[in-house]
C-alpha positions as CSV (number, residue, x, y, z in Angstrom):
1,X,0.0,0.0,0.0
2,X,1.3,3.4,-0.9
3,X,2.0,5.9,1.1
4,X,-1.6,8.2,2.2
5,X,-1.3,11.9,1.7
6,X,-2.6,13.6,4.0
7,X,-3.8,17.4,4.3
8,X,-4.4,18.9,7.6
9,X,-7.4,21.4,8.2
10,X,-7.2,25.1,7.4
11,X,-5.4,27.4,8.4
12,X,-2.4,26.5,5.9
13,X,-0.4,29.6,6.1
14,X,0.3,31.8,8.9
15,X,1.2,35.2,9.1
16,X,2.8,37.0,12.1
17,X,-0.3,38.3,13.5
18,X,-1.9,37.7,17.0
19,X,-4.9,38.6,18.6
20,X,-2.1,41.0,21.1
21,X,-0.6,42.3,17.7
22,X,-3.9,43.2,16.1
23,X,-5.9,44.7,19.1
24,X,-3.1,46.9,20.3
25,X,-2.2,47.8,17.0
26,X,-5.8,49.2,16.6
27,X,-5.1,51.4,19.7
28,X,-2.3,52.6,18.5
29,X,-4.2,53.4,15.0
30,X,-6.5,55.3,17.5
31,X,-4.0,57.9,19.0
32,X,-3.9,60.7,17.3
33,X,-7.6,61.1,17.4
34,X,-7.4,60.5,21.3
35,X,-4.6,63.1,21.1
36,X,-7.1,65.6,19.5
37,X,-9.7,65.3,21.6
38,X,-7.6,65.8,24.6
39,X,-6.6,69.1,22.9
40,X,-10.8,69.9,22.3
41,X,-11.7,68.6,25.1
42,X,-9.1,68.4,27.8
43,X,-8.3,66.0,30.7
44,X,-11.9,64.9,30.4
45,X,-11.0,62.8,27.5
46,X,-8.0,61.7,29.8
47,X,-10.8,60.9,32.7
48,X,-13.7,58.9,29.9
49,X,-11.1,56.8,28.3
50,X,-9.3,55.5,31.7
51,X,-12.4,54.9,33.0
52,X,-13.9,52.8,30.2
53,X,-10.8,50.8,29.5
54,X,-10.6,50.4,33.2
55,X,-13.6,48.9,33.6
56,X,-14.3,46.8,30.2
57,X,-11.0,44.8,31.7
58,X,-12.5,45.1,35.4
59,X,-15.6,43.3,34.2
60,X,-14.2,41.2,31.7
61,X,-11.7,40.0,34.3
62,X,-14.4,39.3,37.0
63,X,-16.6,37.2,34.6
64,X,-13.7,35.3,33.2
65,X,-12.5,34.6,36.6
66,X,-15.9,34.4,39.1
67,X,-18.8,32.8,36.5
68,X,-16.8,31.6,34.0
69,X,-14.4,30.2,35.8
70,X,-11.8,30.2,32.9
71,X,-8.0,31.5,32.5
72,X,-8.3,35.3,32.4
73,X,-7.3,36.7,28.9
74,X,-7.4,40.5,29.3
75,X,-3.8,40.7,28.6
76,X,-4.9,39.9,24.6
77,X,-6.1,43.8,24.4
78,X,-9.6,43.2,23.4
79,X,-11.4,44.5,26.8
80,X,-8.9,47.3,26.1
81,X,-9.8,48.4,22.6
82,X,-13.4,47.5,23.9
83,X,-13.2,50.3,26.8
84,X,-11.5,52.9,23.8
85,X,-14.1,52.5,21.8
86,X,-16.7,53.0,24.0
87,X,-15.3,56.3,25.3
88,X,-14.8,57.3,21.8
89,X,-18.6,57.1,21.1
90,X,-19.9,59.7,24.4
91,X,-19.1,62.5,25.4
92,X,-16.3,63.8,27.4
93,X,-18.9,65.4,29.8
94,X,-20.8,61.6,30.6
95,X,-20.6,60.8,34.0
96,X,-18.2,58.2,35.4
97,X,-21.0,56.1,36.7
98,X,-22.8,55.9,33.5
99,X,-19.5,54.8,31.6
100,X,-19.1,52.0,34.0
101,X,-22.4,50.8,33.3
102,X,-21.7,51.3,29.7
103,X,-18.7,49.5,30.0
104,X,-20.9,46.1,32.3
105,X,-23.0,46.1,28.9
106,X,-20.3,46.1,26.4
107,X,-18.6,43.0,28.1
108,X,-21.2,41.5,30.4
109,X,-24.1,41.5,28.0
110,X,-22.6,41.7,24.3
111,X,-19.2,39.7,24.9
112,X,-19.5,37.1,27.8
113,X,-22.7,35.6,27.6
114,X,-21.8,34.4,23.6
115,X,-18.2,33.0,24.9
116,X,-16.3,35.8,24.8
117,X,-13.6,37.3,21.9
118,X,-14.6,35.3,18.5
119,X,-18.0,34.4,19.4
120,X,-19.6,38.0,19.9
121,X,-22.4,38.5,16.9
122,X,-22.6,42.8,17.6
123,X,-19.7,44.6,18.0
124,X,-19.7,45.4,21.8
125,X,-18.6,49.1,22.1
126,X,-21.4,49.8,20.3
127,X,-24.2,47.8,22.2
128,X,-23.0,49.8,25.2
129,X,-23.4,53.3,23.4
130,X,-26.6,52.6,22.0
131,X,-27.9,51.4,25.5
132,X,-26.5,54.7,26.8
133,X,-28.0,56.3,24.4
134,X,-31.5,54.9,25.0
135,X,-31.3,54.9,28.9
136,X,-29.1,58.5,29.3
137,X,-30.6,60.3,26.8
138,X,-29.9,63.8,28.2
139,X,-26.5,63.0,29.0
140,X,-25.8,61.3,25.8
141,X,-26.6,64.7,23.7
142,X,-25.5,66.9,25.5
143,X,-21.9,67.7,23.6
144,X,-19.2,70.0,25.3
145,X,-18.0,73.0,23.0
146,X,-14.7,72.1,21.9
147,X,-12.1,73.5,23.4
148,X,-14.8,74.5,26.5
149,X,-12.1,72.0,28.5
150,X,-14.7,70.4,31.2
151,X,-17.1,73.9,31.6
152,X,-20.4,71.9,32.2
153,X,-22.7,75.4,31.0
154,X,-20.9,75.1,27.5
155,X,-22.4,72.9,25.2
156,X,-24.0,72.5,21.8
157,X,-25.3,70.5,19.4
158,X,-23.5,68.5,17.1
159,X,-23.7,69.7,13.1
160,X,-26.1,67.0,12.2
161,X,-28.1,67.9,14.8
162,X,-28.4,71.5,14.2
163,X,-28.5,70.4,10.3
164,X,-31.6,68.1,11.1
165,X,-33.5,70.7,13.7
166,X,-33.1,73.3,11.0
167,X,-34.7,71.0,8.0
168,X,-37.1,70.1,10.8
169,X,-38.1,73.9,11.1
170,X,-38.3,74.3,7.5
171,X,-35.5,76.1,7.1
172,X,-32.9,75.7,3.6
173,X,-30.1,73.9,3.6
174,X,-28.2,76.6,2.6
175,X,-29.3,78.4,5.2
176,X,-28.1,76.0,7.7
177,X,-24.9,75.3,7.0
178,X,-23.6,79.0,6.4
179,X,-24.0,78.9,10.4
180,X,-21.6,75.8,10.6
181,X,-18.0,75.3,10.3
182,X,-16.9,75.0,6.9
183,X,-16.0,71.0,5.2
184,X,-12.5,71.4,6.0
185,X,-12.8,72.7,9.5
186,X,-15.3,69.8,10.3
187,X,-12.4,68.0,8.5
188,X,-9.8,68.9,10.7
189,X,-11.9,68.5,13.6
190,X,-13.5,71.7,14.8
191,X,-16.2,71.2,16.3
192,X,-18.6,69.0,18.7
193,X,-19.5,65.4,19.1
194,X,-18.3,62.2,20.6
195,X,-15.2,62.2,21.9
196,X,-13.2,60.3,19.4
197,X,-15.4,61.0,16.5
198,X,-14.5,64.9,16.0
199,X,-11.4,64.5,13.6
200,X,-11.9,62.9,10.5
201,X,-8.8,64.1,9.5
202,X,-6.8,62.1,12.8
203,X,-9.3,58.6,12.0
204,X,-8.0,59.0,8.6
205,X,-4.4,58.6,9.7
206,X,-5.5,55.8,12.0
207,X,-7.1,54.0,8.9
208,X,-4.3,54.9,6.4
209,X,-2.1,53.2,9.4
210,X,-4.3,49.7,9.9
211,X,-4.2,49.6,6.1
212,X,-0.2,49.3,6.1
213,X,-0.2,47.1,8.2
214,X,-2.2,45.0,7.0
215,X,-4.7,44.8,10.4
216,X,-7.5,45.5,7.7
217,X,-8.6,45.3,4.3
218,X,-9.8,48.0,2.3
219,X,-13.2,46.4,1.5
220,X,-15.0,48.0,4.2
221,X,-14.0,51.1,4.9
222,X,-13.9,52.3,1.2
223,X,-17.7,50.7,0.7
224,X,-19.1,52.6,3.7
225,X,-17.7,55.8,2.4
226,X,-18.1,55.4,-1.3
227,X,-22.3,54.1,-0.8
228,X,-23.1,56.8,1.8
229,X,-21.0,59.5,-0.4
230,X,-23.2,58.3,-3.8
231,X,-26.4,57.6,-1.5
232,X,-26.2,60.7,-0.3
233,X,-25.4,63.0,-3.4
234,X,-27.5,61.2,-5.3
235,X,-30.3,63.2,-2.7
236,X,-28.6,66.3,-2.8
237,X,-28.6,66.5,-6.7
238,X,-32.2,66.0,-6.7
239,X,-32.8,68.5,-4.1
240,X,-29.8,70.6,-2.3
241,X,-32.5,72.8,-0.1
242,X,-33.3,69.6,1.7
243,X,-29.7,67.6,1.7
244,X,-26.5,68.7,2.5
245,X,-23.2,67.7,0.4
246,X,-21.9,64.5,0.1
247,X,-18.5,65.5,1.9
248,X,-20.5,67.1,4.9
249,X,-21.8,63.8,5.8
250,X,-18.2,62.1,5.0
251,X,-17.2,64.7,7.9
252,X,-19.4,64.5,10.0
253,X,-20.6,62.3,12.7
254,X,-19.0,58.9,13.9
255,X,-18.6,57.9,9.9
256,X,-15.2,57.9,9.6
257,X,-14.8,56.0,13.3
258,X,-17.2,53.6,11.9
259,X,-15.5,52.8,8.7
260,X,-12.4,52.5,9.9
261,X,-12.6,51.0,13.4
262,X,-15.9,49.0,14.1
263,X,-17.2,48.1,11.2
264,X,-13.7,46.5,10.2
265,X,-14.1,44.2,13.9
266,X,-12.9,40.9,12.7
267,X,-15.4,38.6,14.7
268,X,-18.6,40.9,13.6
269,X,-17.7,41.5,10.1
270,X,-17.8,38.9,7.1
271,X,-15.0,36.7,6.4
272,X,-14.5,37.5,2.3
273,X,-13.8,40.4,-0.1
274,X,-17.4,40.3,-1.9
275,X,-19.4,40.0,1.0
276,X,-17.3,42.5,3.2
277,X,-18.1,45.0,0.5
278,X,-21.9,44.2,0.6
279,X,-21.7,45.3,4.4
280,X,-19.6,47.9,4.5
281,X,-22.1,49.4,1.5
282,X,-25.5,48.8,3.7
283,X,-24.0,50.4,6.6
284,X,-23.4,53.7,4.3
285,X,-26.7,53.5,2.8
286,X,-28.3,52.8,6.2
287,X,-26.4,55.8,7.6
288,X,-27.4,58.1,5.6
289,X,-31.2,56.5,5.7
290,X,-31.2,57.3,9.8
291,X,-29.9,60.6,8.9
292,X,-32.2,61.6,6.8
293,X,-35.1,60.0,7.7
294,X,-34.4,58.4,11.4
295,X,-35.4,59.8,15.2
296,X,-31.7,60.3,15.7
297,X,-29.5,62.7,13.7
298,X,-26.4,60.0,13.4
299,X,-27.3,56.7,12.2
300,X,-23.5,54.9,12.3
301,X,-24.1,52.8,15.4
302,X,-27.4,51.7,14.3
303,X,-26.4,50.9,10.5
304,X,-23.2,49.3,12.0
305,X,-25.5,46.8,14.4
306,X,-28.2,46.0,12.2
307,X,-25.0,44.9,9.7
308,X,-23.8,43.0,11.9
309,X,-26.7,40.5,12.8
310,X,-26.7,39.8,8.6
311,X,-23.5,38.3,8.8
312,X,-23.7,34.9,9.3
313,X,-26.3,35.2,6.1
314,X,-23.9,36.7,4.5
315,X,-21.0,34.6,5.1
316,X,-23.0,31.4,4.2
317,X,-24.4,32.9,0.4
318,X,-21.7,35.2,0.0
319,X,-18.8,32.7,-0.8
320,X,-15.7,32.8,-2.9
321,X,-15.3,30.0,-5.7
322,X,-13.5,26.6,-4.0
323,X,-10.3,25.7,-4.9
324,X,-10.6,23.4,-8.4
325,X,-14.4,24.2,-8.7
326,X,-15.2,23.2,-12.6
327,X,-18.8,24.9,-13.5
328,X,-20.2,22.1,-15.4
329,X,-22.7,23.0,-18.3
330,X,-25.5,20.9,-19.4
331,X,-25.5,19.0,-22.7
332,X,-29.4,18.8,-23.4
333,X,-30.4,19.8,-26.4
């Protein structure tokens, strides 16, 4: 009998990458928009982000250890990026307490309970904003001037929500947004919002960054932008006294920390090319859908979580042609 050949079970090839590699190097992607806001924002952003990170490990530790009774993992940088995220979608004015039960959501209710890193079906960070959101409503829209540095009487509404209350009171477009900051200083960063949202221009880096290195693909970042830049304009040709530009939404908003940085999570996005394009491009359209149309004036966390929970469709119908796979044609007739 001749020798049997035998081929072991995927994964073939490995690369250098590790959990640790990949989850710190997406913090690292995320500095110079934590940088930014401290400079909008001050040692508040300092106080949110500690906090969050602090206690996304804290809880993740605690269940690991106490319920689960399983080896703690924190040290793989996931609770970590987890707690960033999170403080990168409030703002730097939230109360401590409220992060921390932001925080016991995003781990102890959208991580945990599925089994922890790899078997999460919604990105967590954004489970524990959107139940902040819902539960702290006040809190959660109520965005510090930037550059106010902790004043709690300064505040103001973000440009889409001044864009949306203005179309809501009938007023142009136009109108509106000669009373905002110009593209390129909503660009840069000028203005208020979530703590990490603010600079597109600092995400950008971050993204250009992940890109290098390979952490991500380009797939779903550039289909986000590209379908919510064409879904958009396509509005705003029709009729520009009711929609704004096409690079005022790019801007604006948690967008660009969406593209980049949780749409791009590796357990909650699909696994090939064809169908992470599919996502990325429902989470633009569905952005700009909220936006326009939705109770809330950002839509990215919604569009992002409603994306995820098609993903296990998508990764069973969206598939890439098997190795050897002949298309055989019929002969009849």
């Amino acid at each position: 009998m001749g020798k049997l050949f035998t081929i072991s079970p995927s994964p073939h090839v490995h690369s250098g990458d590790s959990v640790n590699k990949i989850m710190y190097g997406v913090i690292l992607a995320l500095l110079p928009a934590f940088i930014w806001s401290v400079m909008m924002f001050g040692l508040d952003s300092v106080r949110v982000t500690l906090i969050a990170v602090a206690a996304c490990v804290a809880f993740e530790l605690l269940i690991q250890k106490f319920i689960l009774k399983v080896k703690p993992q924190i040290a793989d940088g996931s609770a970590a990026l987890t707690g960033v995220l999170l403080a990168f979608n409030v703002p730097a004015s939230v109360p401590s307490w409220m992060l921390i039960v932001g925080a016991l959501v995003s781990i102890g209710i959208a991580k945990m309970p599925f089994g922890g890193l790899g078997n999460n079906p919604f990105n967590p960070a954004l489970v524990g904003r959107v139940f902040m959101l819902i539960s702290f409503p006040v809190n959660m829209t109520s965005w510090p001037v930037a550059g106010s540095f902790g004043v709690d009487a300064v505040s103001a509404a973000t440009p889409l929500a001044i864009l949306k209350e203005g179309i809501k009171n009938g007023q142009p477009v136009v109108e509106i947004l000669k009373g905002l900051p110009a593209n390129m200083d909503l660009f840069l960063g000028n203005m208020g919002g979530s703590l990490g949202e603010i600079s597109a221009l600092a995400l950008l880096l971050g993204g250009i960054f992940m890109l290098v290195r390979k952490i991500i693909t380009w797939h779903i970042p550039v289909s986000v932008m590209v379908s919510a830049a064409i879904f958009s304009g396509i509005f705003w040709l029709i009729d520009p006294s009711k929609f704004a530009d096409p690079i005022f939404h790019l801007v604006t908003g948690g967008l660009m920390l969406g593209a980049f940085f949780m749409a791009t999570d590796l357990v909650t996005s699909p696994m090939n090319p064809k169908a992470q394009i599919i996502f990325g491009a429902g989470i633009g359209i569905l952005t700009i859908l909220i936006r326009f149309w939705g109770a809330y004036p950002e839509g990215v966390s919604f569009a992002i979580l409603i994306m995820n929970a098609l993903v296990p469709l998508l990764n069973r119908y969206v598939k890439p042609k098997r190795f050897g796979e002949v298309k055989i044609q019929s002969t009849k007739g």
